[in-house]
LOSEDO-354703 format. One line per 4 residues: number of its first residue (from 1); their letters; for each residue x, y negated, z negated of C-alpha. Coordinates in steps of 0.5 Angstrom, whole numbers. Each point is the difference from the previous one (the first is absolute). Layout:
<nodes>
NUM) A) X,Y,Z  ...
</nodes>
This chain:
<nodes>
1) XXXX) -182,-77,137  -2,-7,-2  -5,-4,3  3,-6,0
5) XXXX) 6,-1,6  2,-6,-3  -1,-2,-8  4,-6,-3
9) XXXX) 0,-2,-7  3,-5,-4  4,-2,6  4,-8,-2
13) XXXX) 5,-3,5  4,-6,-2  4,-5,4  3,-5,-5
17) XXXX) -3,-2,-4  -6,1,3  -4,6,-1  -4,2,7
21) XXXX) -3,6,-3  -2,1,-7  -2,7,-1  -4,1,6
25) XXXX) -4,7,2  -2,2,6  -3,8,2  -2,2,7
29) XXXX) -4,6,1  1,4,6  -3,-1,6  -2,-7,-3
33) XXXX) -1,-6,4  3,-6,-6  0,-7,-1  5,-3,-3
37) XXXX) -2,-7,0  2,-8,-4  2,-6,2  7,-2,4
41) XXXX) 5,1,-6  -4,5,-5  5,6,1  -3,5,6
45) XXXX) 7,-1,4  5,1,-6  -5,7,-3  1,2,8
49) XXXX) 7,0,0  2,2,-7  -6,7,3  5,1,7
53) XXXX) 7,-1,-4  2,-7,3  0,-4,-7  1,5,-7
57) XXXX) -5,-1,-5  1,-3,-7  -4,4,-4  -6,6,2
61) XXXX) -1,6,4  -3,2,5  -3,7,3  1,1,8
65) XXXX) -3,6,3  0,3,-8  8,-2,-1  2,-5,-5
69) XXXX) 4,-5,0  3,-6,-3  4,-2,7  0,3,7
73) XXXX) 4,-1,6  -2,-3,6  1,6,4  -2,6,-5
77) XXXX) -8,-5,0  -1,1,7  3,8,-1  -6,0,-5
81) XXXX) -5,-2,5  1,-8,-2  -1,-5,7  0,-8,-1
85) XXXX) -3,-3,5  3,-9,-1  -4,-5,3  6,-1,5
89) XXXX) -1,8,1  8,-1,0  1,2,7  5,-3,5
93) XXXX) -3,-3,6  6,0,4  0,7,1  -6,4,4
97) XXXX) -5,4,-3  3,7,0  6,-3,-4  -4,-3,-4
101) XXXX) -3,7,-2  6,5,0  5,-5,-2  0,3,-8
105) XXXX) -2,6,2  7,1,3  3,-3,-4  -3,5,-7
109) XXXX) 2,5,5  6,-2,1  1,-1,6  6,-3,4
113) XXXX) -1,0,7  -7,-3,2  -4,5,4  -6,-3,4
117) XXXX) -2,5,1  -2,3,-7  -1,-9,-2  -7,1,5
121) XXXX) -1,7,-2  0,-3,-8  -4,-7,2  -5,5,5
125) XXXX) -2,4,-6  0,-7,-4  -5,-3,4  -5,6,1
129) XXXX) -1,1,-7  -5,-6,0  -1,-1,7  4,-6,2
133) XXXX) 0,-1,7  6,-5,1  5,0,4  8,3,-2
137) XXXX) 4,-4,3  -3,-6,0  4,-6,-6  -3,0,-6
141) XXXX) 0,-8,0  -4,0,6  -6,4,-4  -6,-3,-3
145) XXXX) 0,-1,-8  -6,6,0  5,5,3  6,-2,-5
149) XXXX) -4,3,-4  -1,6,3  7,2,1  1,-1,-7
153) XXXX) -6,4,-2  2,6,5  8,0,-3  -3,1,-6
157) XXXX) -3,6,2  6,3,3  2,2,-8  -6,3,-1
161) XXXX) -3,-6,-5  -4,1,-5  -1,-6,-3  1,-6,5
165) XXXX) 0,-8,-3  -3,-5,4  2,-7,-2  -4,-4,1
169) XXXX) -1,3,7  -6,-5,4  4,-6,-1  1,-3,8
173) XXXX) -5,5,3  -8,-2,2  -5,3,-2  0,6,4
177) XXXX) 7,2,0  -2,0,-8  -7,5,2  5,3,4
181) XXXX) 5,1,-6  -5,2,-4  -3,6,4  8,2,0
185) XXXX) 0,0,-7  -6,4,-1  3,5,5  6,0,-3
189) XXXX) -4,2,-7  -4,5,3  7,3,1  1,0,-8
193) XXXX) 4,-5,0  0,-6,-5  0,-7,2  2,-6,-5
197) XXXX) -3,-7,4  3,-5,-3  -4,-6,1  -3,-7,-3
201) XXXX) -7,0,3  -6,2,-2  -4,2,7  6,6,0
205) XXXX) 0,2,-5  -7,2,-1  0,3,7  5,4,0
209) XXXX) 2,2,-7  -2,5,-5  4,-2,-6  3,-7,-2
213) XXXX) 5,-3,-5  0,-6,0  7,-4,-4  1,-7,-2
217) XXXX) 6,-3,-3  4,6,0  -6,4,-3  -5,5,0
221) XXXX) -7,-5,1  -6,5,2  0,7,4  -5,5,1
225) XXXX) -5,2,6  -1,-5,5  -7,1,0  -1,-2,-6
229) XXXX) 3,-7,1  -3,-6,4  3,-6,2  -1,-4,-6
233) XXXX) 4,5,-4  6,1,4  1,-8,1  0,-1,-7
237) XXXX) 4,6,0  5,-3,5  0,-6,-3  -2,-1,-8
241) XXXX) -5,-5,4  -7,0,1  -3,-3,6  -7,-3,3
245) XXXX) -2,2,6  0,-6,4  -2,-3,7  1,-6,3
249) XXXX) -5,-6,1  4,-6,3  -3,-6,-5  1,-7,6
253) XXXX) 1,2,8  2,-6,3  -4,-1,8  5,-1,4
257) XXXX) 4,6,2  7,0,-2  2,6,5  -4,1,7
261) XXXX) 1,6,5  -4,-1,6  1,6,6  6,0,-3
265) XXXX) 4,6,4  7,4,0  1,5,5  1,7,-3
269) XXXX) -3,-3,-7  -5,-3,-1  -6,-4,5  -5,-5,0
273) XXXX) 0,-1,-8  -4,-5,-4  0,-2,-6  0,-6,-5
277) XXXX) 4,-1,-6  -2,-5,-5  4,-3,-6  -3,4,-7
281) XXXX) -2,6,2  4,7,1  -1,4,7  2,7,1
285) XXXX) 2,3,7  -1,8,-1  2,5,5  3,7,2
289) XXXX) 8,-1,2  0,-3,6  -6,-3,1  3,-7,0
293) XXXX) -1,-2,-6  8,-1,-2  1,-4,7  -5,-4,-1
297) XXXX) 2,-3,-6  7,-2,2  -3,-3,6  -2,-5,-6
301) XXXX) 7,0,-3  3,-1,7  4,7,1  -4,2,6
305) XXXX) -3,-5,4  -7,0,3  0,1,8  -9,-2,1
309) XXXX) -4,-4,-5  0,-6,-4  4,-1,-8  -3,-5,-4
313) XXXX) 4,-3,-5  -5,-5,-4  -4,-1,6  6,-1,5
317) XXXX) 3,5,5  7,3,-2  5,6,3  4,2,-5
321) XXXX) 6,2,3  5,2,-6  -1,-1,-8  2,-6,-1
325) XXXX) -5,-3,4  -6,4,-4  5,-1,-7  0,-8,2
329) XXXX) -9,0,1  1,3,-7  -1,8,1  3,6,-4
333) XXXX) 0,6,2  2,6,-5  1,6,4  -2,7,-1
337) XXXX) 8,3,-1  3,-5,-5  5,4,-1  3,-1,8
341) XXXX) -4,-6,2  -2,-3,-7  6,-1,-5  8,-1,1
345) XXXX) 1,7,-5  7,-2,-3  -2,-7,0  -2,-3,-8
349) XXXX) -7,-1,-1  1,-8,0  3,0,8  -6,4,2
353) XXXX) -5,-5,-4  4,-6,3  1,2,7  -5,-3,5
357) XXXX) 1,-6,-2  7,-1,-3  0,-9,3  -4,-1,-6
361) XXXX) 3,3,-4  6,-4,1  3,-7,-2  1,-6,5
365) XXXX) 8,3,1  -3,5,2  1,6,-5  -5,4,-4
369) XXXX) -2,-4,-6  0,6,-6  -3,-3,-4  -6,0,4
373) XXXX) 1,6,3  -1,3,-7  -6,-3,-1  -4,1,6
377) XXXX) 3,8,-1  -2,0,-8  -7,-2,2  -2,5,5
381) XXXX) 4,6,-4  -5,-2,-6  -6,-2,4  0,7,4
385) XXXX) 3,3,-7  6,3,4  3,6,-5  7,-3,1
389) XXXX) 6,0,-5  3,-5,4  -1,-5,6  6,2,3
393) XXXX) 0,8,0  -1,4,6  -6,-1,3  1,7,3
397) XXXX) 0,2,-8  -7,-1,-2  -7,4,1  -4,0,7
401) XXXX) -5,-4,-4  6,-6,-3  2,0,7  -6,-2,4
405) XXXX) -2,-5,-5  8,-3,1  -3,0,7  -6,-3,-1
409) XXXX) 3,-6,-4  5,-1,7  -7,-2,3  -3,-3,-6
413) XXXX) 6,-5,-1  -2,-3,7  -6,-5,2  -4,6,3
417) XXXX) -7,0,3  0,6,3  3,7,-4  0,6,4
421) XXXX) 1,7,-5  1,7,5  -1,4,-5  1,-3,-5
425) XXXX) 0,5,-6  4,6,4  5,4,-4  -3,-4,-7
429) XXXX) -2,3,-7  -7,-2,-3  1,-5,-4  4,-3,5
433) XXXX) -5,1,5  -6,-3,-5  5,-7,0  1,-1,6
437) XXXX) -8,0,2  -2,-4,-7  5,-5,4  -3,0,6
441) XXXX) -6,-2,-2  3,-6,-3  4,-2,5  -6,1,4
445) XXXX) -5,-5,-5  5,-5,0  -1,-2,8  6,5,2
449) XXXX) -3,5,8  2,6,-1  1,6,5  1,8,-3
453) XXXX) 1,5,4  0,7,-3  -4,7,2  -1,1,-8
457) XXXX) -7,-1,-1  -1,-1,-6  5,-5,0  -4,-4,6
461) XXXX) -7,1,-4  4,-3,-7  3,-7,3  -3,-1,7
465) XXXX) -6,-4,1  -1,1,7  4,6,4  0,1,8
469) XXXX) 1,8,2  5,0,6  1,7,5  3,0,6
473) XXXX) 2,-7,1  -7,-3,-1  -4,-3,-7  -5,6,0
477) XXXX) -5,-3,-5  0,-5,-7  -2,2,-7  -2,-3,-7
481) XXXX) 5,4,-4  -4,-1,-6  -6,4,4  4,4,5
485) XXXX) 1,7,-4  7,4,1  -3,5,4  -4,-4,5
489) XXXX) 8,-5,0  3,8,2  -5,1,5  0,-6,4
493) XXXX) 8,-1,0  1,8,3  -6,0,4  -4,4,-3
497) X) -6,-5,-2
</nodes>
């Protein structure tokens, strides 16, 4: 028996003219926990559907539980103990738990007539296998992204899995829904089985894999033993790019404050707030889920409103009862899911750039004036180096590091005094990553306030100057992120200090 439950080589994949794969090689070990790791666009989500049989290879084959193969069916893939777990889990979220986990079952059976009773008897056994607690017949829709997940993962296990493809599995959860992940991973390893966890970033990988392969432009870059990697390898891996290790340190913070919190409260969210805001610096607000971080600064963006205390705005009291309010005051807000409250998907990138503020853009009869339209849309696409072939393609067609930096030139092209990020780099491959925090830090040298809201540490210690620590509700303590260390920012934000 081979030692290898996966061993692909020379695999390449056209579509067009372009050539997605150029003869890459990727081999799993059983009971191997693998990372398949490269920026958005390197090749990991084609070499994933050409192994599972949903796109047929050009050229190259590939061994799956010791039988080669230069192309396999979807079906005949999972019969060889091959599940793919897709960062939409592909689950149905109008239908209940039970029948989410019994659906193909039946259907591979070839059963007609739905049966209850074998459903919960089949989805019972499904859940028992990794000790997940939840209820059967409640609506997947009604679930938490973290037990999304665990339905897939225990559908998985339902055809007796030997090597379970993770897709970039952490992208919506919080920390501990990924500690969590991880400790199921683990177990799931103990049970011989491999896991291929597809993913960008680099604290995940070093924590839970034991092998890496690394792509870039289609092609093999780097693979080997995680524990001989660091982080400056695997980003120069990821990227071609070398980068230094830079924190933020703001060069004129004006006196007066342009945002002031005092006891500001909103029941159920957040109570007894305060904080000053000053123009040239960055503040980072940090917390676990529901400490009241998120609440707060849509409070300042005027989609909640504060019920005790007092907003301040360049030194006058203000209640931002809608957007338009706060977007007029000259604050922008980029939200933690673009892709449901950031971006208009089908839209080109040129309409997303322009949107917020169309009466600008428009001549005195009232109708766009195009020329300048292309002007504005050119300058930010070059000044953000927006990898884009075109202004008018679909926003929805770019990487999540192109879109967000499609999101970031809406704010931009308006007179802000205020930029407020909730998680400004989820979802974002390095390189990307690396941009958006180098802009930051000259948005903010150039007189522009800045608000992150992130729980990725090394993120708030790279472009923060200062950092508040939420927990239930309250502002629990300050720190200066260039002397605060990672652990001691972990303890204070999970009580543990």
């Amino acid at each position: 028996m081979s030692d290898y439950i996966l061993d692909a080589r020379g695999i390449r994949k056209s579509f067009g003219g372009v050539k997605a794969l150029k003869g890459v090689d990727l081999s799993i070990r059983r009971g191997e926990i693998h990372c398949l790791a490269g920026e958005n666009g390197c090749g990991k989500s084609t070499l994933i559907k050409v192994i599972s049989g949903f796109y047929e290879a050009d050229g190259g084959q590939f061994a799956l539980d010791g039988e080669s193969f230069t192309k396999i069916a979807p079906a005949e893939a999972i019969r060889r103990g091959l599940q793919v777990i897709y960062q939409d889990f592909s689950v149905f979220p109008n239908l209940s738990v039970m029948e989410n986990l019994a659906f193909n079952m039946e259907l591979m059976k070839g059963h007609r007539l739905v049966n209850r009773k074998r459903m919960r008897h089949i989805a019972e056994e499904a859940i028992s296998r990794i000790n997940f607690e939840v209820d059967l017949d409640e609506r997947v829709e009604n679930l938490p992204v973290a037990d999304k997940q665990l339905i897939a993962i225990s559908r998985a296990l339902l055809y007796d899995a030997r090597l379970i493809i993770m897709d970039e599995p952490t992208t919506a959860l919080t920390k501990k829904e990924v500690r969590s992940l991880f400790d199921l991973i683990r177990k799931l390893q103990a049970q011989g089985i491999s896991i291929l966890f597809v993913s960008h970033k680099l604290d995940e990988v070093f924590e839970i894999s034991e092998g890496y392969t690394i792509l870039r432009n289609g092609q093999n870059v780097a693979h080997g033993d995680t524990k001989d990697l660091d982080a400056k390898k695997f980003a120069y891996h990821m990227t071609g790019r070398e980068f230094a290790e830079e924190t933020f340190q703001p060069q004129i913070v004006e006196s007066n404050p342009v945002v002031s919190a005092r006891g500001l409260s909103s029941y159920g969210a957040y109570s007894h707030v305060d904080f000053d805001l000053h123009p040239g610096e960055i503040l980072g607000i940090t917390g676990l889920l529901g400490s009241g971080r998120t609440e707060l600064v849509q409070t300042l963006f005027g989609l909640q409103t504060h019920d005790e205390g007092q907003l301040l705005f360049e030194g006058k009291e203000v209640r931002f009862t809608n957007v338009k309010q706060a977007v007029e005051k000259g604050v922008g807000y980029v939200a933690e899911d673009r892709l449901t409250e950031g971006l208009f998907l089908p839209q080109s990138i040129t309409l997303n750039t322009i949107v917020s503020h169309l009466d600008d853009l428009c001549s005195k009869t009232g109708f766009l004036d195009q020329s300048q339209v292309n002007t504005e849309v050119n300058h930010w696409i070059q000044e953000l180096s927006v990898a884009a072939s075109d202004p008018q393609q679909p926003v929805q067609t770019l990487s999540g590091g192109n879109q967000q930096k499609v999101v970031l030139a809406r704010w931009l092209a308006n007179d802000l005094k205020v930029l407020i990020l909730n998680g400004p780099t989820v979802g974002v491959d390095i390189g990307s990553k690396y941009d958006i925090h180098s802009l930051l830090r000259r948005l903010a040298h150039a007189g522009l306030a800045i608000i992150v809201i992130s729980d990725d540490l090394p993120e708030i210690r790279a472009t923060c100057s200062r950092v508040l620590v939420m927990r239930d509700g309250s502002i629990i303590a300050e720190a200066n992120p260039a002397t605060t260390s990672e652990a001691r920012l972990g303890e204070l934000i999970t009580g543990q200090a």
